[in-house]
C-alpha positions in Angstrom: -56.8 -53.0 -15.4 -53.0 -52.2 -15.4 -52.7 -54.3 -18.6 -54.8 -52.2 -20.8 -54.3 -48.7 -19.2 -50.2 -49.4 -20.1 -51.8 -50.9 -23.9 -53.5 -47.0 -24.1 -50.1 -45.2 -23.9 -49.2 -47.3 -27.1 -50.5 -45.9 -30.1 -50.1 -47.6 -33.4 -50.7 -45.8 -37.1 -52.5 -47.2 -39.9 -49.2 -48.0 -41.7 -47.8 -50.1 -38.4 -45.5 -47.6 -37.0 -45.6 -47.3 -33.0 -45.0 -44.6 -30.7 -45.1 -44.4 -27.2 -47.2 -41.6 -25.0 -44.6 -40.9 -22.5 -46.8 -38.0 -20.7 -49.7 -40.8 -20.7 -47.6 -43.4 -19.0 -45.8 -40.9 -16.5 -49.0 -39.7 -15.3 -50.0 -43.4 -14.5 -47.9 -42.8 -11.9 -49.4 -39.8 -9.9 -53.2 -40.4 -10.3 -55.1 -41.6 -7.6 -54.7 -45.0 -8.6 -51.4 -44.7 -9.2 -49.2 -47.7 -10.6 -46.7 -46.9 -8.0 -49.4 -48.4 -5.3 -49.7 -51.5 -7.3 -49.2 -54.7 -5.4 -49.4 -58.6 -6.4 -51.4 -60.7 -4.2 -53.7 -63.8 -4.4 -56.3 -62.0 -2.0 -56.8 -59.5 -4.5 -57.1 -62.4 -7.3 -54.3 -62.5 -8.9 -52.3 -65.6 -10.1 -49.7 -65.4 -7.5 -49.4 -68.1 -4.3 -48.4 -66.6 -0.8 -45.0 -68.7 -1.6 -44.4 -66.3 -5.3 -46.1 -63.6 -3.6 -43.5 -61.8 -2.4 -40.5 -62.1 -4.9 -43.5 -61.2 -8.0 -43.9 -57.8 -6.1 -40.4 -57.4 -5.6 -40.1 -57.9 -9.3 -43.3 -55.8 -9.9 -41.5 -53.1 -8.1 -38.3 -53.3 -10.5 -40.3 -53.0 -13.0 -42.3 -50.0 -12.1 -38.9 -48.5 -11.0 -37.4 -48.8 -14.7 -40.3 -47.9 -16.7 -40.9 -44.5 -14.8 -37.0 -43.7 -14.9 -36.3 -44.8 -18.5 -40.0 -43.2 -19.9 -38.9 -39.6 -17.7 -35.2 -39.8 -19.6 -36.6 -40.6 -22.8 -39.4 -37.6 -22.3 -36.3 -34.8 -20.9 -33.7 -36.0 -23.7 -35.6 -36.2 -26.7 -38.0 -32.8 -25.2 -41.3 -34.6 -26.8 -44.0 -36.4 -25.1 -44.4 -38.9 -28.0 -41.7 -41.0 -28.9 -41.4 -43.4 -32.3 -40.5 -46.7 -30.7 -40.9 -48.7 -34.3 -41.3 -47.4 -37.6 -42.3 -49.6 -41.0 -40.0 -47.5 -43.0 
């Protein structure tokens, strides 16, 4: 589910040129589902073994960490809440 509602804050032109929703992503973060709530575990059917179970979240948690920071500084420094993140030109 997390897969494809991160996919959704992509959006990609006819021509090939990405950009990012940043206001989309952020607010993945404060819905009721939020991302932030997210854990790894092989109970809930993911891949992960009770051995990888805790270092994957631990990781999982990095990873949320740095995409909320790194999405809210790109949204306050550039003042937009779309950002090009690859252009064909």
């Amino acid at each position: 589910m997390w897969r494809d509602k991160l996919r959704e804050a992509l959006i990609v032109d006819a021509a090939g040129n990405e950009a990012l929703d940043l206001d989309l992503l952020l607010s993945y973060f404060s819905q009721g589902e939020a991302f932030f709530e997210l854990e790894l575990s092989s109970d809930l059917g993911h891949r992960v073994s009770e051995t990888t179970e805790t270092g994957a979240n631990s990781h999982l948690v990095t990873l949320r960490l740095d995409i909320y920071y790194l999405a809210q500084r790109c949204r306050d420094e550039s003042n937009q809440s779309i950002v090009i993140i690859s252009s064909s030109l």
